[in-house]
Backbone as CSV, one residue per row, in Angstrom:
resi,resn,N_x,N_y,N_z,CA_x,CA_y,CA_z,C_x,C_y,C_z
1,UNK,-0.573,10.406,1.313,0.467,9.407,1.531,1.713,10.094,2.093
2,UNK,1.938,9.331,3.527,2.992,10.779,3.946,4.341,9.712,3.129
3,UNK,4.387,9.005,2.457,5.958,8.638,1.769,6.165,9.165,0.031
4,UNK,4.927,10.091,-0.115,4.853,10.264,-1.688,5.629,11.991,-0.926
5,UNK,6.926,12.110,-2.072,7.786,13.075,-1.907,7.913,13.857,-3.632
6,UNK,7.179,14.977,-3.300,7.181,15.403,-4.691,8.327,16.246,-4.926
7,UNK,8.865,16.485,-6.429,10.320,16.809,-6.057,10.731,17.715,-7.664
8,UNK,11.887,18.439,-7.496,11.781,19.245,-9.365,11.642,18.339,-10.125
9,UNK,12.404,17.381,-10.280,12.154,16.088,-11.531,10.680,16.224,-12.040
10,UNK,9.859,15.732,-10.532,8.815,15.439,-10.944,7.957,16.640,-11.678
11,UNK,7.862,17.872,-11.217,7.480,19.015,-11.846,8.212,18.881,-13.486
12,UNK,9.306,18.697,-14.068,9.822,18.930,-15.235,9.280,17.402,-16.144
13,UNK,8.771,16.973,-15.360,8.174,15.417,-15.751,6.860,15.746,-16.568
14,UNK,6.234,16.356,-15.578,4.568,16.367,-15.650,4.459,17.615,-16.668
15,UNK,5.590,18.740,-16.984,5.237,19.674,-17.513,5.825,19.142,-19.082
16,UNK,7.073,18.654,-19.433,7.422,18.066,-20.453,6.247,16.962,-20.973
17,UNK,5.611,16.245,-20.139,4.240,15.172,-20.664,3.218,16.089,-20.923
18,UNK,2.957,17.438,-20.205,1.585,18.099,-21.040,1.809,18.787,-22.442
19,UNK,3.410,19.116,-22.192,3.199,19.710,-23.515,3.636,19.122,-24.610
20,UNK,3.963,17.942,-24.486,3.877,16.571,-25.768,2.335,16.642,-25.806
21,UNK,1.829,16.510,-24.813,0.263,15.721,-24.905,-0.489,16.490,-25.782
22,UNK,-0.150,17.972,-25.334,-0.946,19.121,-26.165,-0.472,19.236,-27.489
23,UNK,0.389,19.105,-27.692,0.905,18.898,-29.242,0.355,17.811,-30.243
24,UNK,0.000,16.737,-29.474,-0.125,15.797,-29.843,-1.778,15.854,-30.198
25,UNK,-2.702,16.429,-29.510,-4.053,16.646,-29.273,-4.471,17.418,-30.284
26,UNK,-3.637,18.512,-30.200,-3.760,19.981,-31.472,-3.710,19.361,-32.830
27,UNK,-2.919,18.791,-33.239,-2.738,18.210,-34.136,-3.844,16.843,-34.072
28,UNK,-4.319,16.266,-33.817,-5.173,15.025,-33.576,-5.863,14.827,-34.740
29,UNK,-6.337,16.136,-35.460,-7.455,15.833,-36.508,-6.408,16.128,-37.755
30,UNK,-5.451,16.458,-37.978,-4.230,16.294,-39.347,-3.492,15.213,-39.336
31,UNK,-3.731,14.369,-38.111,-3.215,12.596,-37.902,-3.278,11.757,-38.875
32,UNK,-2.794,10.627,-39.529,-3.546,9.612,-39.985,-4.281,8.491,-39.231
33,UNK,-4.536,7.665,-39.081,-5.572,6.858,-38.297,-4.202,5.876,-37.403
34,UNK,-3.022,5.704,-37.974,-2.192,4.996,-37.739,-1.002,5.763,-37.317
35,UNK,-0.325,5.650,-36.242,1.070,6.443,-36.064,1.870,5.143,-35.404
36,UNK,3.224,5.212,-35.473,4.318,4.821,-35.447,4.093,4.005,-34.004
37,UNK,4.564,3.283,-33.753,4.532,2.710,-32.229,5.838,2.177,-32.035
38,UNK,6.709,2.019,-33.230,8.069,1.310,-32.573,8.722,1.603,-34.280
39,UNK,10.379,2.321,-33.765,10.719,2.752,-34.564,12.013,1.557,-35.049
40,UNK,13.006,1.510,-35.814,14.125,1.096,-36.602,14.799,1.771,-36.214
41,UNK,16.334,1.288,-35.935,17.427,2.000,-36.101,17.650,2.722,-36.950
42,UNK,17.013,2.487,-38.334,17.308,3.386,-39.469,16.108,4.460,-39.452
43,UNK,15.313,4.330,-38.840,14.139,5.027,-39.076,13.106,4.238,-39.532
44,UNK,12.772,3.207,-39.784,11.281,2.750,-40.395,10.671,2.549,-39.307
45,UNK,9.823,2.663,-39.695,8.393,2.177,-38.447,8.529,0.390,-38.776
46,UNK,8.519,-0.111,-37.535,8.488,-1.246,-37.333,6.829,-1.941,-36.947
47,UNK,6.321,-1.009,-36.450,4.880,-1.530,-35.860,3.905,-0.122,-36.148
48,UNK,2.669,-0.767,-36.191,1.679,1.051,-36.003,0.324,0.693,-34.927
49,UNK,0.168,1.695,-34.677,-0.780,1.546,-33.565,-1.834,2.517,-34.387
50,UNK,-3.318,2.681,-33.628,-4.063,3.008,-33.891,-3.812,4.801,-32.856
51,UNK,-3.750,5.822,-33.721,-2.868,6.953,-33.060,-3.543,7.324,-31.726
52,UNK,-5.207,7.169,-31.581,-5.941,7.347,-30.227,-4.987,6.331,-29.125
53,UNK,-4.996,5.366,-29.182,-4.074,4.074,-28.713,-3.045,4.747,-28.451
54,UNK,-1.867,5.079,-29.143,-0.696,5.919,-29.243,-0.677,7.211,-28.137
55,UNK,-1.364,7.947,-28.460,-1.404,9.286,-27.775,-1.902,8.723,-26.426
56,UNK,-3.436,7.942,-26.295,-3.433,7.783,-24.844,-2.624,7.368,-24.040
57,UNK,-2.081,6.083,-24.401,-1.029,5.796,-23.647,0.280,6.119,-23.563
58,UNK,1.314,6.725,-24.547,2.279,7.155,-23.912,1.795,8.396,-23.554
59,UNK,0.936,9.157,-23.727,0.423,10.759,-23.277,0.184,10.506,-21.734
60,UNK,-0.542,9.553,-21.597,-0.917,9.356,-19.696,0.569,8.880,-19.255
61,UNK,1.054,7.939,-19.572,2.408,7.723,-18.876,2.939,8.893,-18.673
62,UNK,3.637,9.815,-19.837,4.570,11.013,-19.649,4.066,11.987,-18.914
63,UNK,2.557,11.812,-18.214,1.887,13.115,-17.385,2.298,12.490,-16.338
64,UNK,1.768,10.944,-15.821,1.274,10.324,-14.934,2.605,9.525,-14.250
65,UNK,3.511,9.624,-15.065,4.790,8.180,-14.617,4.738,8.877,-13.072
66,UNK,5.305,10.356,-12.528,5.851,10.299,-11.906,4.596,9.785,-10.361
67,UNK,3.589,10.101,-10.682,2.363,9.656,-9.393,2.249,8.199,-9.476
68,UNK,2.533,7.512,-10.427,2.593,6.095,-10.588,3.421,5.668,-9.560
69,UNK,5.260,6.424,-9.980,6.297,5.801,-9.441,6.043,5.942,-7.967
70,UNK,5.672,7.132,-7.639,5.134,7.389,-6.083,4.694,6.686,-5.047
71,UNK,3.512,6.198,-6.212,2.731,4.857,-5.916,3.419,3.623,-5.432
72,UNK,3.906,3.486,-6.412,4.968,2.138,-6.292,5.735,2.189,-4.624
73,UNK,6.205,3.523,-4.705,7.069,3.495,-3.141,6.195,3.721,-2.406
74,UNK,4.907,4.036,-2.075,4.319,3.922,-1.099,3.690,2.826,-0.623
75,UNK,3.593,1.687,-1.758,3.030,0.506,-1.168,4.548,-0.277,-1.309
76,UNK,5.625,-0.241,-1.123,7.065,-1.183,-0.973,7.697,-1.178,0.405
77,UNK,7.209,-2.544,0.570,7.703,-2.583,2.498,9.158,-1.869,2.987
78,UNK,9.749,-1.761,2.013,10.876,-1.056,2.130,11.115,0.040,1.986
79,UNK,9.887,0.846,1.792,9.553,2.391,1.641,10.438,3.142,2.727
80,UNK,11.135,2.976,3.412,11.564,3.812,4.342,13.206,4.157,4.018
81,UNK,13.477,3.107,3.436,14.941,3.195,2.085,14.840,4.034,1.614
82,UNK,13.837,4.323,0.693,13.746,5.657,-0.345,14.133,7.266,0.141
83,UNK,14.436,6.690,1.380,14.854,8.171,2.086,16.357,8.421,1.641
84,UNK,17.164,7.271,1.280,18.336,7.344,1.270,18.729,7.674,-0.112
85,UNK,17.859,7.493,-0.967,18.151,7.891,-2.645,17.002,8.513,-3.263
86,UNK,16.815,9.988,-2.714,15.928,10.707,-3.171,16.315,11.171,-4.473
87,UNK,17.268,11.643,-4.406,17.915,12.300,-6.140,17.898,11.576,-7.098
88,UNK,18.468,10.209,-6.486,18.498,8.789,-7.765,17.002,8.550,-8.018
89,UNK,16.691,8.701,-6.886,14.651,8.068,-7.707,14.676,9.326,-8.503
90,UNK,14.133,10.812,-8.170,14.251,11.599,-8.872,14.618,11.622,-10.534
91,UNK,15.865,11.507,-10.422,16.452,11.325,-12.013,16.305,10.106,-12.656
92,UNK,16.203,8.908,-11.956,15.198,8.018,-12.674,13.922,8.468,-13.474
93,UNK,13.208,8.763,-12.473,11.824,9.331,-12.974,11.595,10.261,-14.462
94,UNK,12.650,11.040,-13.852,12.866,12.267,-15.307,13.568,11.330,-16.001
95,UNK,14.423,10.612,-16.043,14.924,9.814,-17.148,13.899,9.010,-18.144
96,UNK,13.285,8.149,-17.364,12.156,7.549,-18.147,11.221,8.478,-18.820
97,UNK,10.830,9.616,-17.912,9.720,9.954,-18.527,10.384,11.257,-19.650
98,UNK,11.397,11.404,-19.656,12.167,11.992,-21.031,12.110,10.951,-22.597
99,UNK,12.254,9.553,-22.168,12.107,8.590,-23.153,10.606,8.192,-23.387
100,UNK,9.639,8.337,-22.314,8.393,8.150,-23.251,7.688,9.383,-23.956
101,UNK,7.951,10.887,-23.282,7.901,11.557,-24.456,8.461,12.057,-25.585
102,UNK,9.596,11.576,-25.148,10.610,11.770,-26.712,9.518,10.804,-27.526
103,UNK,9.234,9.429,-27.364,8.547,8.038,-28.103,7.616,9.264,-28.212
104,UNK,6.391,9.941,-28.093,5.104,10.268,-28.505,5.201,11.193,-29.536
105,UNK,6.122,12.413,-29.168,6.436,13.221,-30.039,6.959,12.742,-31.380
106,UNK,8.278,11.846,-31.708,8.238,11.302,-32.947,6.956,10.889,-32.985
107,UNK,6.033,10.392,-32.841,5.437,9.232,-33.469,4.571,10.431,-33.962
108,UNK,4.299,11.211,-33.342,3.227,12.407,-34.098,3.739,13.033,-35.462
109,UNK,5.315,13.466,-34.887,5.653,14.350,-35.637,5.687,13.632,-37.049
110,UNK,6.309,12.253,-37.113,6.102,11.237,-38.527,4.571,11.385,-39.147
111,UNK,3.537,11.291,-38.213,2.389,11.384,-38.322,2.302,12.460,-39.385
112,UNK,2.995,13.830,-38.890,2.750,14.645,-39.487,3.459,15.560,-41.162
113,UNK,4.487,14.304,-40.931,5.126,13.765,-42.512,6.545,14.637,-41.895
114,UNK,7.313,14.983,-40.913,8.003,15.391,-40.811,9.126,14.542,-40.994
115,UNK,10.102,15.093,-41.463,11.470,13.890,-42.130,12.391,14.039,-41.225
116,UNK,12.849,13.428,-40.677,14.065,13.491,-39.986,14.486,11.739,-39.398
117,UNK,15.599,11.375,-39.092,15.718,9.876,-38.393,15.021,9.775,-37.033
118,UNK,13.937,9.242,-36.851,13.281,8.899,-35.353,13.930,7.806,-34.826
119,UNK,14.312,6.749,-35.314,14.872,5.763,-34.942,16.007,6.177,-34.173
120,UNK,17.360,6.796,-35.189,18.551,7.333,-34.417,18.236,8.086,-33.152
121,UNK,17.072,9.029,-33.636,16.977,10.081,-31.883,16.263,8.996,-30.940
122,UNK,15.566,8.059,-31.197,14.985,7.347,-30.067,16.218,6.954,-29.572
123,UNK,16.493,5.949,-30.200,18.242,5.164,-29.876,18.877,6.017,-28.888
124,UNK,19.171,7.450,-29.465,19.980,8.119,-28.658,19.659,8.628,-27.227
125,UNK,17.948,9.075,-27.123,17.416,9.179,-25.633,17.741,7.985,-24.885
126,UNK,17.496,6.996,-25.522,17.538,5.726,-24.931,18.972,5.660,-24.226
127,UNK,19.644,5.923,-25.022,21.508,5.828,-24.844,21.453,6.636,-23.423
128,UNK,20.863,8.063,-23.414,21.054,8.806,-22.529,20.367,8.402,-21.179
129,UNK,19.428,7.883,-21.338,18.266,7.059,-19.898,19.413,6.235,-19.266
130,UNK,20.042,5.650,-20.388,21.003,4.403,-19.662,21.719,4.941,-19.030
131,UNK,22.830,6.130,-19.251,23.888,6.526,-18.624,23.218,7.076,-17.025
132,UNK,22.256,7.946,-17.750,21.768,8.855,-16.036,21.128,7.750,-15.137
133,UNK,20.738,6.525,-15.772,20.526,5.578,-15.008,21.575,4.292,-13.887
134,UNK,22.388,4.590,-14.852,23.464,3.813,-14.607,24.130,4.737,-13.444
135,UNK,24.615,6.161,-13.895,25.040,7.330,-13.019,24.538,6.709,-11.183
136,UNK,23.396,6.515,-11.164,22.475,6.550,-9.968,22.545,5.436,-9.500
137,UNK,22.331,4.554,-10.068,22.060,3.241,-10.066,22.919,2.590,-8.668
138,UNK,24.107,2.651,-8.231,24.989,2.449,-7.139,23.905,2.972,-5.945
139,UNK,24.028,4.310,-6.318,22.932,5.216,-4.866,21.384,4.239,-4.428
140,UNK,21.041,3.613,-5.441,19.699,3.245,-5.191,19.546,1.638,-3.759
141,UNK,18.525,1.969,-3.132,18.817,0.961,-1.956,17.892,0.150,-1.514
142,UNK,18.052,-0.860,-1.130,17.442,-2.456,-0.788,15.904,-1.538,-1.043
143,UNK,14.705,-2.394,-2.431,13.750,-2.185,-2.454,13.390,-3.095,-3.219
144,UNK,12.088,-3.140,-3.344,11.243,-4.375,-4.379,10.742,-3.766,-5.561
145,UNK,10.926,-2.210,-5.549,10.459,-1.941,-7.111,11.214,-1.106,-8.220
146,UNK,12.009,-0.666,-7.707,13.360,-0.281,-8.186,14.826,-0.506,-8.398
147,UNK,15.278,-1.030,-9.172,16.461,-1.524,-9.649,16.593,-2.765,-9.979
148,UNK,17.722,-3.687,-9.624,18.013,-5.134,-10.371,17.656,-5.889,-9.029
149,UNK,16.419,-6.496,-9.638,15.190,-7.183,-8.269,15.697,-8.637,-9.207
150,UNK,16.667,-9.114,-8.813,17.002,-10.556,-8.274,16.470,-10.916,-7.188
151,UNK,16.565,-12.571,-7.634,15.765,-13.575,-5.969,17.338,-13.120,-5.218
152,UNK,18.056,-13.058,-5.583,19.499,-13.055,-4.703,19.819,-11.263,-4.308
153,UNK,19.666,-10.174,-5.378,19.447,-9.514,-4.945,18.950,-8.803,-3.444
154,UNK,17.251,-9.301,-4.246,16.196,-9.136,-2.652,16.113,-9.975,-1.846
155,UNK,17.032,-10.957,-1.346,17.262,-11.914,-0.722,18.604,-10.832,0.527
156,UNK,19.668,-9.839,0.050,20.434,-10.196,0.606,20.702,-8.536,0.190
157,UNK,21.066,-7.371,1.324,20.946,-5.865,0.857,22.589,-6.025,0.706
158,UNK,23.679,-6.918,1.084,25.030,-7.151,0.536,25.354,-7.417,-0.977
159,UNK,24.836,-8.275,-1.421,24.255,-8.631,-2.818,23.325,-7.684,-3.534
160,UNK,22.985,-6.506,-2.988,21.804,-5.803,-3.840,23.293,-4.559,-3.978
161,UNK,23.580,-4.307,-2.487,24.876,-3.070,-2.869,25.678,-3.577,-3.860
162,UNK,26.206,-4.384,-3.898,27.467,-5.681,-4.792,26.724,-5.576,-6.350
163,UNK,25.925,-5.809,-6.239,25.122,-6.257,-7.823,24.838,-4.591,-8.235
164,UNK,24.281,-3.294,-7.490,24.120,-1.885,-8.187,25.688,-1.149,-8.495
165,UNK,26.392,-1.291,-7.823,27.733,-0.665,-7.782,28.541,-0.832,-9.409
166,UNK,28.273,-2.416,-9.465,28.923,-3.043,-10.828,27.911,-2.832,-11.908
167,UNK,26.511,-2.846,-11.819,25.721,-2.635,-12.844,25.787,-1.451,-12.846
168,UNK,26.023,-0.571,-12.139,25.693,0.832,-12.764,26.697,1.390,-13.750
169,UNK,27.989,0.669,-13.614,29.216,0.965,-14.578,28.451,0.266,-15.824
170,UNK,28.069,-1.128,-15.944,27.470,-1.583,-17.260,26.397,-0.996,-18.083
171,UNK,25.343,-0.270,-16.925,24.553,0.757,-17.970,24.912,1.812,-18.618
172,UNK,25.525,2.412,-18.028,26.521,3.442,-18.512,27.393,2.871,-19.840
173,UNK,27.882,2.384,-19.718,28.830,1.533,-20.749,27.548,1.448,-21.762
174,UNK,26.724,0.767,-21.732,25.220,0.120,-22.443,24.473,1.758,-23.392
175,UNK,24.898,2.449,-22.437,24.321,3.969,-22.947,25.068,4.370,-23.999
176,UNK,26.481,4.261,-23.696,27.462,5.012,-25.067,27.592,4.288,-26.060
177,UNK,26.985,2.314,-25.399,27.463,2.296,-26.798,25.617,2.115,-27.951
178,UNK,24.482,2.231,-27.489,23.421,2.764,-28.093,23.570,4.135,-28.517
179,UNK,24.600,4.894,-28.233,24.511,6.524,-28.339,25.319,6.576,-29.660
180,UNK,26.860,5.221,-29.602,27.248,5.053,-30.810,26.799,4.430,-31.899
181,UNK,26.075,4.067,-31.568,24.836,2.775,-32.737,24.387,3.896,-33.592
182,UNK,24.109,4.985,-33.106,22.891,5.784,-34.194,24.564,6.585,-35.603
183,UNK,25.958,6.455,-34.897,26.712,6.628,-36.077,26.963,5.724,-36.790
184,UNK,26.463,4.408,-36.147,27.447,3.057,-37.188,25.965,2.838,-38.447
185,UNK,26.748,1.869,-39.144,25.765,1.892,-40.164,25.300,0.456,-39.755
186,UNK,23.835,-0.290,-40.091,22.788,-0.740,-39.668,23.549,-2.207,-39.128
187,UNK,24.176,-2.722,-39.128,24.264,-4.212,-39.236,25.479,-3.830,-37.473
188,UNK,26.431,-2.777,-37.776,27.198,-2.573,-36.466,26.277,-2.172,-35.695
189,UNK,25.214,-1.067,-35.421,24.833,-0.475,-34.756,23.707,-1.696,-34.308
190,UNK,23.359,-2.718,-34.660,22.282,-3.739,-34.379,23.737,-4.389,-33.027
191,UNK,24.657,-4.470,-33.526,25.523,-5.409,-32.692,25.723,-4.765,-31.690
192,UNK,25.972,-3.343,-31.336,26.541,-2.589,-30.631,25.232,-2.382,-29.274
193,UNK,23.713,-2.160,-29.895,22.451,-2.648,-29.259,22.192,-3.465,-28.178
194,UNK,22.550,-4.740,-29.286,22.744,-6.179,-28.723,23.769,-5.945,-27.377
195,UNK,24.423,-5.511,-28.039,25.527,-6.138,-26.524,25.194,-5.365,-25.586
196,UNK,25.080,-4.053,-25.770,24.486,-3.216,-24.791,23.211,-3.501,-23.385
197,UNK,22.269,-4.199,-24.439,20.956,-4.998,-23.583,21.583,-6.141,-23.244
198,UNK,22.870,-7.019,-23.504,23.008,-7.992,-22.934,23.883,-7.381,-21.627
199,UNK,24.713,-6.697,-21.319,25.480,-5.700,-20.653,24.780,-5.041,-19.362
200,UNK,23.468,-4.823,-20.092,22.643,-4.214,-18.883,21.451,-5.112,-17.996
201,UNK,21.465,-6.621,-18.965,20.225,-7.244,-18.545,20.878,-8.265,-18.336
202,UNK,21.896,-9.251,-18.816,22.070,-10.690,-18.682,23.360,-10.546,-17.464
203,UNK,24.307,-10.031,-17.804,25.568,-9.792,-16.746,25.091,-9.459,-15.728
204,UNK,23.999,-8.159,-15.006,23.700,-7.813,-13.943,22.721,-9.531,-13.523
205,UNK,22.419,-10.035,-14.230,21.670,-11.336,-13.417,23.032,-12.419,-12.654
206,UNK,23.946,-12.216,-13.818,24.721,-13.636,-13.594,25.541,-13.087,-12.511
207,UNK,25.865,-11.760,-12.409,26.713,-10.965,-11.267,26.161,-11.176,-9.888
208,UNK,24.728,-11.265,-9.965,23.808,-11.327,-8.439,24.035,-12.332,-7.843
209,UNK,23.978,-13.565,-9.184,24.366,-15.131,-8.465,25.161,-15.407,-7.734
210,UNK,26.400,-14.973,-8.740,27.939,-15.469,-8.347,28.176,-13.887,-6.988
211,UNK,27.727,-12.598,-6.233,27.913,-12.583,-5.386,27.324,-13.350,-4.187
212,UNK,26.532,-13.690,-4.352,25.154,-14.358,-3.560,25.997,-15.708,-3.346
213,UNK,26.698,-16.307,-4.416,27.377,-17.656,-3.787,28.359,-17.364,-2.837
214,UNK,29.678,-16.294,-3.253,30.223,-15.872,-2.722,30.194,-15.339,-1.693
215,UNK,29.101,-14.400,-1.083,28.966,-13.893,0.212,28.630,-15.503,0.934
216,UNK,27.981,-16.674,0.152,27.419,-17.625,1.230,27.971,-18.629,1.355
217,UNK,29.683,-18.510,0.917,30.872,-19.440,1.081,31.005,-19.566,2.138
């Protein structure tokens, strides 16, 4: 595929996913049958998966995200954009795939009766995906599989610049304050969450509209 651009991210991607994976494998037979699949702010396990379930799938994602994402831009009619935000795809890539193996590793390491808050450190990768996401997020340009894919958005690359510029300040914002959630105690840090995902998901929609009317005054 001459538009698949392999890049350091992706090397620190694929090498951070083998050696979760291998950790995760080594250990396979001191497992219990059940590991963690979704953690609490406070730390409880909220859900359990069956740990084969667990390991395969976030283990193939954290090897595989970055040939996936590749994927994705090589079949997006707008593949020829991606020339213009190589670094931002880049640190996307490593961003996510920092948060699904951070997710595998707790879920083992609980597996393996280790004590510590998983919830708070998930929270907090999470916090951190947002910011380096947000960081980029402006740079990223008219495409169908990356970023805030509004009908008004992908309707209009004025409205897609207009709508990343302002969302990327809100993820960022969305990051510190999940990064502050893991100090507040359970009932603030649920609120602080909340607003955060509303910050990064509901405002960037209603922002697309109201430029989209505006540019079509």
């Amino acid at each position: 595929m001459k538009n698949f651009q392999w890049k350091w991210q992706d090397t620190v991607s694929v090498i951070l996913g083998l050696i979760t994976l291998v950790y995760a494998l080594v250990n396979y037979d001191r497992l219990p049958q059940l590991l963690p699949a979704q953690f609490g702010i406070t730390g409880e396990v909220n859900k359990y998966w069956d740990k084969g379930s667990v390991i395969s799938l976030l283990g193939a994602f954290g090897v595989l995200l970055p040939v996936l994402l590749q994927f994705t831009r090589s079949i997006d009619p707008k593949r020829e954009n991606y020339r213009k935000f190589e670094n931002a795809h880049g640190m996307i890539r490593l961003a996510i795939s920092l948060l699904l193996n951070t997710s595998l590793a707790l879920s083992v390491s609980y597996g393996l009766d280790y004590h510590f808050p998983a919830g708070k450190i998930l929270i907090a990768v999470l916090g951190l995906m947002f910011m380096v996401i947000g960081n980029y997020l402006p740079q990223v340009k008219h495409n169908y599989f990356l970023g805030i894919r509004t009908p008004w958005t992908l309707a209009s690359p004025e409205v897609w610049r207009k709508t990343h510029r302002f969302s990327g300040i809100l993820w960022a914002i969305a990051g510190v304050l999940f990064i502050l959630a893991v100090f507040m105690p359970e009932v603030l840090a649920t609120t602080f969450i909340i607003t955060g995902l509303l910050l990064s998901i509901i405002v960037p929609l209603v922002y697309s509209w109201m430029a989209s009317r505006q540019i079509s005054a």
